[in-house]
C-alpha positions in Angstrom: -15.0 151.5 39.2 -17.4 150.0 36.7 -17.4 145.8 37.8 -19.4 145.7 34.2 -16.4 146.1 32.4 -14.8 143.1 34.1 -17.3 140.5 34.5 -20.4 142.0 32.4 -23.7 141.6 34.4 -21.9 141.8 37.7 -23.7 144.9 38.9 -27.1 143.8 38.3 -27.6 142.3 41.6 -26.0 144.3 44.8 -26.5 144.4 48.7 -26.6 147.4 51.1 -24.5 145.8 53.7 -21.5 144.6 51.1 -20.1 146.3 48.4 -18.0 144.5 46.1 -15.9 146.0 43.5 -13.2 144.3 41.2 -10.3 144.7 38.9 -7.4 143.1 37.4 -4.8 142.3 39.3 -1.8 143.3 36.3 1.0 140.7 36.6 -1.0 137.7 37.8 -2.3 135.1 35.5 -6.0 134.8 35.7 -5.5 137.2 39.0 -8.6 139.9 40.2 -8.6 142.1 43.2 -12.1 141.8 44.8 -12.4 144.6 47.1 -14.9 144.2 50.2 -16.5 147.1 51.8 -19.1 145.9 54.6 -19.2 143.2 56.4 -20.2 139.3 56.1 -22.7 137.4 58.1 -25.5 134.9 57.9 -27.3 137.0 56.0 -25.5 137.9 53.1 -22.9 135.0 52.9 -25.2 133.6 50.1 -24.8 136.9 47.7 -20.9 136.9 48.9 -21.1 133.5 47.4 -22.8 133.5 44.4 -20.9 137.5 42.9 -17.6 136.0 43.7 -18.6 132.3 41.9 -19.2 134.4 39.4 -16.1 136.1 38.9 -14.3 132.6 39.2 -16.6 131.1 36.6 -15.9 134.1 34.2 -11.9 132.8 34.6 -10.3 134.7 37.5 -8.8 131.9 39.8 -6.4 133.9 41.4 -8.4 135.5 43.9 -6.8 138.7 45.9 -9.8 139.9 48.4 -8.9 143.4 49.8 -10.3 143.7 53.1 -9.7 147.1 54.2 -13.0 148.5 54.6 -14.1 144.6 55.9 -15.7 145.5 59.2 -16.6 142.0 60.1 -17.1 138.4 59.1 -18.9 135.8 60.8 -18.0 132.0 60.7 -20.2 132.0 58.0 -18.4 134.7 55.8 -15.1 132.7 56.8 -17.0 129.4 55.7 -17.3 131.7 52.0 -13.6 132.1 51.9 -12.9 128.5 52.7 -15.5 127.3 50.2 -13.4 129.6 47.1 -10.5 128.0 48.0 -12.0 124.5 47.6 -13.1 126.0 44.2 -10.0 127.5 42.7 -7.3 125.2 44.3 -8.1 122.5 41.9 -7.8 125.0 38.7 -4.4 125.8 39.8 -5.5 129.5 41.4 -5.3 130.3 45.1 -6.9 133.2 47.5 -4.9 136.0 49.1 -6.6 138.1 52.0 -5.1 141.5 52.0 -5.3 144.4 54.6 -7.2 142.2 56.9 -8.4 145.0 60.2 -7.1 142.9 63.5 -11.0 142.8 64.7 -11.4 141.0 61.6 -8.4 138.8 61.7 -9.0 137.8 65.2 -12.4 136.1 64.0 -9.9 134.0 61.4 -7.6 133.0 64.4 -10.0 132.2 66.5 -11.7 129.8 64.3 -8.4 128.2 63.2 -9.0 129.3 59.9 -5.3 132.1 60.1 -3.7 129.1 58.8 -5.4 127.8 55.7 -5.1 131.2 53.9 -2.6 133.4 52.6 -2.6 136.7 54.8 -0.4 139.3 53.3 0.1 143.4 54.4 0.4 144.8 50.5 -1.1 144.3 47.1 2.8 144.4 46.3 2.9 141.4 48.7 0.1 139.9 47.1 1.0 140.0 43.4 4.9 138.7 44.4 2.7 135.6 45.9 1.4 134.7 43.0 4.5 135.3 40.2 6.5 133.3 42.9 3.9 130.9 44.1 4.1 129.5 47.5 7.9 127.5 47.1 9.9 131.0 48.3 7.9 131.2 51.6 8.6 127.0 52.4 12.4 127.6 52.5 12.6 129.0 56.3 9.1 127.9 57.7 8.2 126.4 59.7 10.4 128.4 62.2 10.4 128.8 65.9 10.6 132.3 67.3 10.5 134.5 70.2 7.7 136.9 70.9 8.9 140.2 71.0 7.0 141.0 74.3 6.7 138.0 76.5 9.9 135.9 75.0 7.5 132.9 75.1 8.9 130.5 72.0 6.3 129.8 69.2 6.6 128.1 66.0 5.3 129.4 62.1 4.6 127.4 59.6 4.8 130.7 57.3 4.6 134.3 57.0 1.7 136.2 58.2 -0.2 137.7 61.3 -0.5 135.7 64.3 -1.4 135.7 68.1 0.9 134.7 70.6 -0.3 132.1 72.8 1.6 133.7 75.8 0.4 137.6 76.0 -2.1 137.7 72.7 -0.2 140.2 71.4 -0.8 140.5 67.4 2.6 139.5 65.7 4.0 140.0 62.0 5.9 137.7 60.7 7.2 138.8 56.9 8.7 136.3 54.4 12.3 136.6 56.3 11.5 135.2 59.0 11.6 138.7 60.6 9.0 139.3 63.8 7.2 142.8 64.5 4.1 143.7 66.4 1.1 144.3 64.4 
């Protein structure tokens, strides 16, 4: 995957504890898929920063951050993501975190932060986000359901992954409402 081709110049600076590779996301408007390989902390939050301002200033504000191979962020890699939101939220764009690992996710949910971004399973998931924007997901939400494993009531404001207040088990909650472990 050559990131030259996308944004040219975006290879010339790189970091041995991030990789970052990109391409279009087809179907979505101004839409990249910024894949992650690594992990974010104090230390390299600041070259996070400045290679993905550069693929928003080069156009793309309709960010979709695979983070499959993420091994972990720190409050201040989380602080990144929230900081690209401020930035493409006024352009009309919006940030999808995709394939989060749960070691990684719990770092989000602990910090609060589970709520303010789009969490999704799929790059399927991720690309029907955007050609539908967010008006799909409102319909149900927020809902109350039942955890699966301790029956303690909790209430979503939308799809996603959360953590049960009751057991802490990991829960999936898709589009429909519908409630799995995960």
């Amino acid at each position: 995957m050559d990131n030259n081709v996308v944004i040219p110049g975006f290879d010339n600076e790189k970091d041995d504890s991030l990789a970052i590779n990109l391409r279009k996301a087809e179907g979505v408007q101004n839409g990249i898929f910024i894949y992650l390989s690594g992990y974010i902390d104090t230390y390299n939050s600041s070259y996070f920063q400045k290679k993905v301002t550069q693929v928003i200033e080069a156009g793309y504000i309709n960010l979709i951050f695979n983070c499959s191979s993420l091994n972990y962020v720190s409050s201040t890699g989380i602080g990144s993501f929230t900081v690209f939101l401020k930035m493409v939220k006024p352009k009309g764009g919006d940030v999808v975190l995709l394939e989060i690992q749960p070691k990684v996710y719990e770092v989000f949910q602990l910090l609060g932060f589970s709520q303010f971004f789009n969490i999704k399973n799929t790059a399927d998931e991720a690309i029907a986000f955007f050609s539908e924007g967010t008006v799909s997901t409102s319909s149900i939400f927020p809902l109350v359901i039942s955890c699966p494993v301790c029956s303690k009531k909790l209430r979503a404001t939308k799809s996603g992954r959360f953590r049960c207040s009751g057991c802490k088990s990991i829960l999936a909650i898709n589009e429909n409402g519908e409630v799995s472990l995960g």
